[in-house]
N, C-alpha and C positions, 0 to 999 in steps of 0.2 A: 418596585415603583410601578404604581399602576398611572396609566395614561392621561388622566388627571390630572395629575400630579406635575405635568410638564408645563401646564399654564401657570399663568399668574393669579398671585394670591386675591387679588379682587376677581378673576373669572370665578375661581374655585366658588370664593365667598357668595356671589351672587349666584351658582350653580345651583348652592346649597339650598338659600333661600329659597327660588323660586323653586327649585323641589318639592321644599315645606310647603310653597303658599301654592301650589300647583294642584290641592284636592279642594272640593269644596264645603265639606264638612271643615276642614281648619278655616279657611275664610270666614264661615259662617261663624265659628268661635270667638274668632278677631274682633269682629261685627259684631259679636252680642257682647263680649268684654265690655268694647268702647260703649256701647250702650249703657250698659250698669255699672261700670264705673269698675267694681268688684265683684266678683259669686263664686259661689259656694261649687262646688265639680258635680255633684248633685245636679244643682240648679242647671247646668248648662245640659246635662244628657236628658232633662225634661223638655229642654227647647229645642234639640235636635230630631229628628227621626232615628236614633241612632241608639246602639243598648250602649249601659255604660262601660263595659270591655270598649267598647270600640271606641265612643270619645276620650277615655283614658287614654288611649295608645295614640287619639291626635294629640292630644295635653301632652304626651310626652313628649313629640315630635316637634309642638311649638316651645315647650319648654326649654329643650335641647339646645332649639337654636337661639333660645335667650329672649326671644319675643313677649315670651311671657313670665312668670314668677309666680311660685305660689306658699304661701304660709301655713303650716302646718298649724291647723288648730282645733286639737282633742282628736274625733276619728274625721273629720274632716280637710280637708285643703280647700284656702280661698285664692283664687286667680285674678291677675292683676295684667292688664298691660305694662311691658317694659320699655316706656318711651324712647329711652337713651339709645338702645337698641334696634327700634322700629326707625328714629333716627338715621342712624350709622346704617342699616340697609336701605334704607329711600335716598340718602345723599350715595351711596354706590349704583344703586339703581338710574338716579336722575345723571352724574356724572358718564356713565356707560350710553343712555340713551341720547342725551344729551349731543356726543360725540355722533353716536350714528344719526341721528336727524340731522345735525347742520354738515353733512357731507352733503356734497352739490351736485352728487352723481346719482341720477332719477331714471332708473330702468323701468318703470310703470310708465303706460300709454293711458294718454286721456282716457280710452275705454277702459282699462283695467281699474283705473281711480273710478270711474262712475259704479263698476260692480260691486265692489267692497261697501259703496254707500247704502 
């Protein structure tokens, strides 16, 4: 059992995610999805700076975690967002954040909040 493995299954789940969403070539992916609706895997390593070995290997990383989907059609794959999924991690997300915000305990000092801004 590795040390992981000792939290809870919503730590784990969000660990994962934010791992995934943690570079910014997947981001940018997400973003161009929602943009077009659907494309072609092609299409997307044209919009990146990125050769298509390397956006492959993000597509698999977002596919993995369910974020996305893709339809094999002829020698191509088309990419879809998977709402239901981007779902179920924003309500873990907003639940977990959610709890640490309305905690009433504020170790930042007025100067500390001005520098952040």
């Amino acid at each position: 059992m590795n040390k992981s493995e000792k939290f809870d299954d919503n730590l784990q789940e969000l660990a994962r995610f934010a791992k995934v969403i943690s570079h910014p070539a997947r981001l940018a992916i997400l973003q161009y999805l929602a943009e077009t609706k659907t494309c072609i895997s092609g299409d997307i390593s044209d919009f990146l700076p990125l050769s298509r070995t390397t956006v492959s290997q993000h597509l698999k990383e977002l596919r993995d975690l369910g974020l996305i989907h893709g339809d094999i059609e002829g020698l191509k794959i088309n990419y879809c967002l998977c709402g239901t999924e981007i779902d179920r991690f924003l309500q873990l997300f907003d639940n977990f954040f959610g709890n640490i915000k309305s905690a009433s305990i504020s170790c930042c000092s007025a100067e500390d909040s001005k520098s952040r801004q």
